[in-house]
C-alpha distance (Angstrom), angle and dihedral (degrees) to the residues before:
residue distance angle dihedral
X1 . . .
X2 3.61 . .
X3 4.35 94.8 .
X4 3.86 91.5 48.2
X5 3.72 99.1 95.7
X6 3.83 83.8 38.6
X7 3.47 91.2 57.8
X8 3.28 100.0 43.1
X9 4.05 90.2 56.0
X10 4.03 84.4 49.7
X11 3.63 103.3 54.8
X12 4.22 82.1 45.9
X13 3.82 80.0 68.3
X14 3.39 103.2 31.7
X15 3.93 90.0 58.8
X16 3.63 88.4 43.8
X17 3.67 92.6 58.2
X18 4.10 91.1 51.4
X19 3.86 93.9 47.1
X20 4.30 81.0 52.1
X21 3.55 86.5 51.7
X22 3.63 89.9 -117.0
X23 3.14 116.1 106.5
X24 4.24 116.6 99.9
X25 3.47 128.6 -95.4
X26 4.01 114.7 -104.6
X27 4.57 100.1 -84.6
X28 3.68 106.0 -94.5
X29 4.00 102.7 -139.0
X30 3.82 119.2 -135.5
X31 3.97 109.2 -147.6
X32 3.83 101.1 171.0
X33 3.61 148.1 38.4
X34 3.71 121.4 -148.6
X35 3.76 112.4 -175.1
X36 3.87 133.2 -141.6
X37 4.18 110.3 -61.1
X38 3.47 121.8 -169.0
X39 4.30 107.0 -49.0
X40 4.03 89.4 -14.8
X41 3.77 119.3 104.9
X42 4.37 118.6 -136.2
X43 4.15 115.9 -54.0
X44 3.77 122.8 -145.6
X45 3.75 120.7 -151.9
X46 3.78 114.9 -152.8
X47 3.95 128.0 -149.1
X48 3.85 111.1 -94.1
X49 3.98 94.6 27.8
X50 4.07 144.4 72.6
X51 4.24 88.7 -154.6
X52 3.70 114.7 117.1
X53 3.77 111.5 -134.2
X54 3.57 129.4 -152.2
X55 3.84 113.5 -142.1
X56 3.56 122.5 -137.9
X57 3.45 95.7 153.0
X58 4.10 100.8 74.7
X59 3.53 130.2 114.8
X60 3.47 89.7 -162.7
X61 4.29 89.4 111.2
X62 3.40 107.6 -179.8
X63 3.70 95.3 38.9
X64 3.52 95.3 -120.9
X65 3.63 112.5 124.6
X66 4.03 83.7 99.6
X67 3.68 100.5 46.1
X68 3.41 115.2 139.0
X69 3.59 99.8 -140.5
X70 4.09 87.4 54.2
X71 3.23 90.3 48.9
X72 3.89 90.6 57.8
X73 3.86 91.4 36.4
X74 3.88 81.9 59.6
X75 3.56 100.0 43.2
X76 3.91 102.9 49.4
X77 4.18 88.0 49.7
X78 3.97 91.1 50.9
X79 3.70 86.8 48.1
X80 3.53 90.6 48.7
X81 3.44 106.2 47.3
X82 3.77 107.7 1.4
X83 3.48 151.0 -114.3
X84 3.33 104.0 -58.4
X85 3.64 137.9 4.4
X86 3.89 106.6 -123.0
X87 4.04 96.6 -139.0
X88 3.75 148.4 39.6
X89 3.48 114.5 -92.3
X90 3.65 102.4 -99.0
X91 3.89 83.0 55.4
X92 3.31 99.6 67.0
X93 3.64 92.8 -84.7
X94 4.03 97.2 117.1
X95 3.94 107.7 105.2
X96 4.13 129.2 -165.4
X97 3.58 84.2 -96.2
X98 3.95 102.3 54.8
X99 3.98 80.5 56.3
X100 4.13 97.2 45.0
X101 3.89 81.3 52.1
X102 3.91 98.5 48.7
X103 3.63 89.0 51.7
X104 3.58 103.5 41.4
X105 3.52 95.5 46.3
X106 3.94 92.2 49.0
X107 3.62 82.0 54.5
X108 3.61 96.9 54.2
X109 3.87 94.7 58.2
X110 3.66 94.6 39.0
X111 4.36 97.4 -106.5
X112 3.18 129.3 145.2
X113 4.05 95.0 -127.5
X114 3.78 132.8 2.7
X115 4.17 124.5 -154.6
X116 4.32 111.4 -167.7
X117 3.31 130.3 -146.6
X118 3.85 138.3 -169.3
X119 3.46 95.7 -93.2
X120 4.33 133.8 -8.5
X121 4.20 88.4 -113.2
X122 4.72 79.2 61.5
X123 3.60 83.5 35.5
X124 3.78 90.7 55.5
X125 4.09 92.7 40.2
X126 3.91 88.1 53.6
X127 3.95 94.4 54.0
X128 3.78 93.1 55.6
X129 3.35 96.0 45.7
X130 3.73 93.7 51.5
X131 3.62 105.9 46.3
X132 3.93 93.4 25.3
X133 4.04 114.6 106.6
X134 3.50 132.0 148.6
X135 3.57 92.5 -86.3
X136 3.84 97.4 58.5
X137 3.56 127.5 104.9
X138 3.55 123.3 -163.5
X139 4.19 130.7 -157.4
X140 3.67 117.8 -169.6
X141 3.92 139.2 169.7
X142 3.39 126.9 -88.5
X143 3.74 90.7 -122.4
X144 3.96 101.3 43.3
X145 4.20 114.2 145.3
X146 3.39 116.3 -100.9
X147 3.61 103.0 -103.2
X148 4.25 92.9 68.2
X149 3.90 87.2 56.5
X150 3.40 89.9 45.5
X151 3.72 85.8 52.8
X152 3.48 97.9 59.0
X153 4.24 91.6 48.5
X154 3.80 87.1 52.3
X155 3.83 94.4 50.5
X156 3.89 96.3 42.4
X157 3.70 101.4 -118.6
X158 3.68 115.3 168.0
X159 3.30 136.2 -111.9
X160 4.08 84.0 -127.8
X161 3.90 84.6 54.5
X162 3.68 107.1 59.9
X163 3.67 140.2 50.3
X164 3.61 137.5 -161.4
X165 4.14 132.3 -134.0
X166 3.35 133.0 -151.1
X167 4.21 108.1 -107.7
X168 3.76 106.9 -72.7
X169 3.80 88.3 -18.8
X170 3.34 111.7 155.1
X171 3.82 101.1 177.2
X172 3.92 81.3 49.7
X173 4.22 92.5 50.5
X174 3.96 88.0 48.0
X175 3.71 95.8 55.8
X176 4.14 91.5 44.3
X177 4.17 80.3 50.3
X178 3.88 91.9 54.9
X179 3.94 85.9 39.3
X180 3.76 95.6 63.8
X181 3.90 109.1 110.8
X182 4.09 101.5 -107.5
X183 4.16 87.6 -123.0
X184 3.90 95.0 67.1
X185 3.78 107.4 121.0
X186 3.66 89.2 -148.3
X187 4.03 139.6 -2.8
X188 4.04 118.7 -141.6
X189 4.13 113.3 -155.3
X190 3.91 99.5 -161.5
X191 3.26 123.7 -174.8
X192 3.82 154.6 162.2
X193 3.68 113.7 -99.9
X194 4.24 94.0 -162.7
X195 4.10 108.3 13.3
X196 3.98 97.5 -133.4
X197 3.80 91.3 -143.4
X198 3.81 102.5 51.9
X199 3.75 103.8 22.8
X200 3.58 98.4 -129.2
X201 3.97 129.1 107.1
X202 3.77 151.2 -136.8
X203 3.59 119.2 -80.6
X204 3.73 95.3 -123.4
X205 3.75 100.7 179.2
X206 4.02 92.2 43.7
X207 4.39 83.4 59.9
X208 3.52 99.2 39.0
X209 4.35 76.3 60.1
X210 3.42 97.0 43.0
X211 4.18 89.9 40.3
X212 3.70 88.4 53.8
X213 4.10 113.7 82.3
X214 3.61 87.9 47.9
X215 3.69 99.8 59.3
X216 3.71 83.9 89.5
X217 3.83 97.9 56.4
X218 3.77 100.7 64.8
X219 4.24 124.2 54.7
X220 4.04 88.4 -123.0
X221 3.31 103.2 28.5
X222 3.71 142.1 -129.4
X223 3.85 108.8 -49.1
X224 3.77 122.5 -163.2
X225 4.28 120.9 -154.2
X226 3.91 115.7 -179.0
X227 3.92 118.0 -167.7
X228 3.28 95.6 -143.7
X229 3.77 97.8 173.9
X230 3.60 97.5 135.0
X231 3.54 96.6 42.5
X232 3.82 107.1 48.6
X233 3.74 113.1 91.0
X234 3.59 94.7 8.4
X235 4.13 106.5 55.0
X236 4.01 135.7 53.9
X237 3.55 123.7 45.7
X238 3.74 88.6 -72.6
X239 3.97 106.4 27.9
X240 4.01 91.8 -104.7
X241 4.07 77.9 130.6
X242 3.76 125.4 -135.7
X243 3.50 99.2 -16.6
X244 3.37 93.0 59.3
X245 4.15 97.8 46.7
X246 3.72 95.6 47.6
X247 4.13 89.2 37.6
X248 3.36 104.0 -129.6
X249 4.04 138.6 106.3
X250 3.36 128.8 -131.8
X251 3.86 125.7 -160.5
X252 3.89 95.4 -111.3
X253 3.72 132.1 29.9
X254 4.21 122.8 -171.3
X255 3.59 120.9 -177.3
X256 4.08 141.6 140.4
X257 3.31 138.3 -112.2
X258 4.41 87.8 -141.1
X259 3.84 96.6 81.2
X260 3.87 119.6 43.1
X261 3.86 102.4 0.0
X262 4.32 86.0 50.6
X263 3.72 100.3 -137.9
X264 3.85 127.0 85.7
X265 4.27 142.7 -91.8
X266 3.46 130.8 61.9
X267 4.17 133.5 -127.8
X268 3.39 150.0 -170.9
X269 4.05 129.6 -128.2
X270 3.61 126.1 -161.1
X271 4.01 137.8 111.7
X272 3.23 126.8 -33.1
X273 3.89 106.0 -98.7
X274 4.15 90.2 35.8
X275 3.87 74.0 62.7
X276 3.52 99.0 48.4
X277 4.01 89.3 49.8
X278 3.57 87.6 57.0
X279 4.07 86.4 52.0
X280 3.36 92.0 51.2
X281 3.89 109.2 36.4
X282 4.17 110.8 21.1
X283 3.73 102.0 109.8
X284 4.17 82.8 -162.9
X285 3.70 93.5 66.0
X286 3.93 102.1 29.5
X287 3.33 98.9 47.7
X288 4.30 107.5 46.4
X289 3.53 133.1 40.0
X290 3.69 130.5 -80.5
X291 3.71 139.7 -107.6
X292 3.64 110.7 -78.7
X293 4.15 123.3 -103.0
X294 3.87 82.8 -104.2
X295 3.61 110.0 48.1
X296 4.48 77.6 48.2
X297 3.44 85.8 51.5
X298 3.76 102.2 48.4
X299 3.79 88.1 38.9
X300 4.24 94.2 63.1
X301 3.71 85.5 40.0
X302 3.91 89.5 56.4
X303 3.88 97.6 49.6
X304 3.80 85.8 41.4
X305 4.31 82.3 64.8
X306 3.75 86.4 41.4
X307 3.27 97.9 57.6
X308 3.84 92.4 40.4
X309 3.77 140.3 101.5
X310 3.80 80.3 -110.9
X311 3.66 97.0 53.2
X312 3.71 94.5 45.9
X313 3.69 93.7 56.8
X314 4.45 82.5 46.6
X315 3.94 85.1 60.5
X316 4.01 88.9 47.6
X317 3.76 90.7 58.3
X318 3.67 93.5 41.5
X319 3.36 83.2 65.2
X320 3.45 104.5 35.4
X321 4.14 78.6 61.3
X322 3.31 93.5 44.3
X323 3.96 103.1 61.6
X324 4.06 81.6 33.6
X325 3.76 86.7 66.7
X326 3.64 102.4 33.8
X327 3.69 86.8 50.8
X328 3.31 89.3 50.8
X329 3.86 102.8 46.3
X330 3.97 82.5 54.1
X331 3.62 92.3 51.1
X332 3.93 88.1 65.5
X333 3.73 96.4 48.7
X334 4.08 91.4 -106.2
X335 3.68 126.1 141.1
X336 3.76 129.7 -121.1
X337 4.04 131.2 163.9
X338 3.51 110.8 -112.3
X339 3.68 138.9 -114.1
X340 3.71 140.5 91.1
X341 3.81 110.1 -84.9
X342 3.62 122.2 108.3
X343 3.73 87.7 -107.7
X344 3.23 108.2 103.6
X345 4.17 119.2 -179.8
X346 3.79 119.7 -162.5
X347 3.77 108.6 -148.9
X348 3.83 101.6 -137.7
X349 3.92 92.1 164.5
X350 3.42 96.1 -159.5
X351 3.79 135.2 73.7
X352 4.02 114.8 -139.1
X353 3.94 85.5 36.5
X354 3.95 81.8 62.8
X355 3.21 99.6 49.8
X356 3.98 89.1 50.5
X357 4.13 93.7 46.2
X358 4.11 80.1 52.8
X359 3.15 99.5 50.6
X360 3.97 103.6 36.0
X361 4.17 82.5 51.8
X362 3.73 87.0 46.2
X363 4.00 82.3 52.8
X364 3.77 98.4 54.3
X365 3.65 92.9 47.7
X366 4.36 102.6 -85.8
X367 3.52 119.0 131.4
X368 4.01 106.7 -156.1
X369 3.52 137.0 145.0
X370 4.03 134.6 -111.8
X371 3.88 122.4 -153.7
X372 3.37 102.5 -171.9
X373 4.35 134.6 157.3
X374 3.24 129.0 -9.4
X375 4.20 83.5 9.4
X376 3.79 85.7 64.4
X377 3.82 123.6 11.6
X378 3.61 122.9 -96.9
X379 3.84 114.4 -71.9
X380 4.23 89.5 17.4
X381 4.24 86.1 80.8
X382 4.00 100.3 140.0
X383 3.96 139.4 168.2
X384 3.94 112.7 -139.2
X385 3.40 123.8 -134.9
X386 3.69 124.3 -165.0
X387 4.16 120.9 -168.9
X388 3.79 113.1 -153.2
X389 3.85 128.1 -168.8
X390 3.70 93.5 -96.2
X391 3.58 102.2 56.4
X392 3.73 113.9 105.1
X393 3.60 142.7 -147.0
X394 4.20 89.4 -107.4
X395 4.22 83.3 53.0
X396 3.63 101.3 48.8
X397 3.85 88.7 43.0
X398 3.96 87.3 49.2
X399 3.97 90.1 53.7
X400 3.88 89.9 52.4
X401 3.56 108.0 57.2
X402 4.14 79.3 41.3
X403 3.65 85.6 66.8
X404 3.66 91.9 35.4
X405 4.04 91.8 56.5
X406 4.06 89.0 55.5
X407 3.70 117.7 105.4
X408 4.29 93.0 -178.5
C-alpha cells in the first residue's frame, strides 16, 4: 500500500511524542447537554458514560454558547440564507451578515473597522502577512500563543527580524526597542492581552510608554497588536478585554468570537486602510471560505448580551466565582498565580501528582486540564481552571472539597 512506509515513519513519531509526554490524550466526546437546575451550573454527558461532568475547562466565558436567544439568532440567519456561503468573500461569498459583524464587532472594542476570519490563530496569520515586509521587525513575549509564532513562520520573517522579551518585561521590551536595526520601515509589538496558561495579562499602558520614544526612529512607526482572545468579552468592567482593564489602547486588537461571546471565528480591528490591507493581501481570508450566516448571526447576538444589562450582571458572577475559588484554593494551602481573570492555574509543581489531581477530578465528575513536563518546565506543572458565567456558588463549593478529599 502506497501510505505503509508513511505510516510506519508516523507512528515512529507518534510514539516518540508519548514517551516525551507529549503526545494528547485520546478526545473525550461530549454527547449531551444538561442545563442549569435549581443551584447547579450546566452538565455534560460524555460518549461511553451516564456520569454528569462539571466543566471547568471551557473557554466558553460567558456561558453562552447555549443561549437560547443565540441559538434563535443562528437559526433564523441559516434559514435565511443557508448553511454555507459557497465562495470566498471577494467571490461573491460576503453576506449582510459578514458586514453587520465587522461593524459591530469594531464597535465593541472601540475601532474604527473590523475584518473576521475563521478563527483568531487565521486572524493572526493574516496580520503578518499584511503588514509584514522585509523592512519589518517584530518583538514579541516570551509567552505569546502559538498561533502569533506561527504567524511569523508563515510570513517568512527572519530570525534577524524579530526579537523576543522576557514575560511582561519591560526593561527586557526596551532593550529589544533599541535593538531594532535603524533601517526597519516599521516595528510591530505583539502581544497577548490574557496569557491562556497563567491567567494574567499584558500591561498595555506600561508598552504603549515604553513603545513611545521610538515612534520617531522608524518611517511608519512602532505598531502595537494584542491578541486579546481570552480577554475580550470576559475582562474589564465591561468585557472590552485587556485594553479596557489596564486602560489603555493599542493600535490593533485580534480576538474570537469561540471563547467569551460562545460562537466561533476570529477578527482583527484596526483603521480603516490597515483593514483594507488585510482585504487585499491576507492569504487566510482571501483564499478560504467564510464564517457561515449563522455563526455571524449568533456572534452579533452574543456581543449584543455582552454589552447588556444581562451580560454585565454575567461578569459580576464571574467574579463573584472567581474570588469564591481563589479564596477557596487558599483556604487549602494550594498555590495559584494571581490576578483577576477567570483563568485560574493551580500550581501542582510536580508532574505524576498532576496527572493523579486530573484524573481523581476527572473521577468525581471535573473536567480540567494538566500542563505538565516538557509542556511546562519542571517545577511550573499546573492544572487550569477556567470559571464561566454559569457556574454557581453550589459548583465551585463542589470542586473544593474535591480538591480537599485528594491525598496526591
Amino acid at each position: 500500500m502506497p501510505l505503509d512506509k508513511l505510516d510506519d515513519s508516523l507512528r515512529q513519531e507518534i510514539d516518540a511524542l508519548k514517551n516525551e509526554g507529549r503526545a494528547k490524550i485520546p478526545e473525550r466526546v461530549i454527547v449531551e447537554y444538561l442545563p442549569p437546575a435549581g443551584e447547579r451550573g450546566p452538565r455534560y454527558k460524555l460518549k461511553g458514560s451516564d456520569k454528569e461532568y462539571l466543566r471547568m475547562n471551557s473557554n466558553s466565558y460567558l456561558s453562552l454558547s447555549n443561549d437560547p436567544e443565540l441559538v434563535e439568532a443562528a437559526d433564523r440567519a441559516t434559514r435565511k440564507l443557508g448553511v454555507g456561503p459557497g465562495a470566498v468573500r471577494f467571490i461573491d461569498g460576503t453576506f449582510s451578515y459578514h458586514i453587520a459583524l465587522e461593524e459591530r464587532i469594531a464597535r465593541f472594542v472601540g475601532k474604527p473597522a473590523a475584518k473576521i476570519f475563521n478563527s483568531a490563530y487565521t486572524s493572526n496569520c493574516g496580520l503578518a502577512l499584511a503588514v509584514s515586509n522585509k523592512q519589518t521587525y517584530w518583538i514579541g513575549d516570551q509567552l505569546n500563543h502559538n498561533s502569533i509564532i506561527r504567524a511569523m513562520r508563515i510570513s517568512n520573517v527572519p530570525g534577524s527580524n524579530r526579537a523576543i522579551y522576557d514575560h511582561n518585561d519591560m526593561e527586557g521590551l526596551r532593550k529589544c526597542l533599541d535593538g531594532a536595526p535603524q533601517d526597519m520601515d516599521r516595528v510591530v509589538i505583539i502581544f497577548d492581552g490574557v496569557f491562556s496558561m497563567r491567567g494574567d495579562c499584558a500591561p498595555i499602558d506600561r508598552i504603549l510608554k515604553t513603545a513611545e520614544p521610538h515612534q520617531t526612529r522608524f518611517k511608519d512607526g512602532v505598531i502595537t497588536v494584542v491578541d486579546d482572545s481570552h480577554g475580550i468579552g470576559a475582562f474589564g468592567k465591561t468585557g472590552r478585554g485587556t485594553a479596557e482593564f489596564s486602560g489603555a489602547q493599542p493600535d490593533v486588537i485580534i480576538g474570537t468570537f469561540g471563547k467569551a461571546f460562545g460562537v466561533n471565528g476570529g477578527f482583527v480591528a484596526a483603521s480603516e486602510t490597515l483593514i483594507e490591507a488585510l482585504r487585499q493581501k491576507a492569504d487566510t481570508y482571501i483564499y478560504t471560505n467564510p464564517l457561515g450566516v449563522g455563526d455571524c448571526a449568533a456572534a452579533i447576538k452574543a456581543i449584543d448580551l455582552c454589552d447588556s444589562a444581562e451580560g454585565l450582571q454575567r461578569m459580576v458572577n464571574i467574579q463573584q466565582r472567581i474570588k469564591q475559588f481563589r479564596q477557596g484554593i487558599a483556604a487549602l494551602g494550594l498555590e495559584s498565580i494571581p490576578g483577576p481573570h477567570p483563568v485560574v492555574p493551580l500550581l501542582v509543581r510536580d508532574t505524576a501528582k498532576t496527572h493523579r489531581l486530573v484524573q481523581y477530578l476527572f473521577d468525581q465528575g471535573v473536567l480540567v486540564v494538566g500542563l505538565t513536563f516538557p509542556v511546562v518546565p519542571r517545577g511550573d506543572e499546573t492544572i487550569r481552571f477556567q470559571i464561566n458565567a454559569a457556574h454557581t456558588k453550589t459548583d465551585i463549593d463542589e470542586v473544593l472539597k474535591i480538591l480537599s478529599r485528594f491525598r496526591g
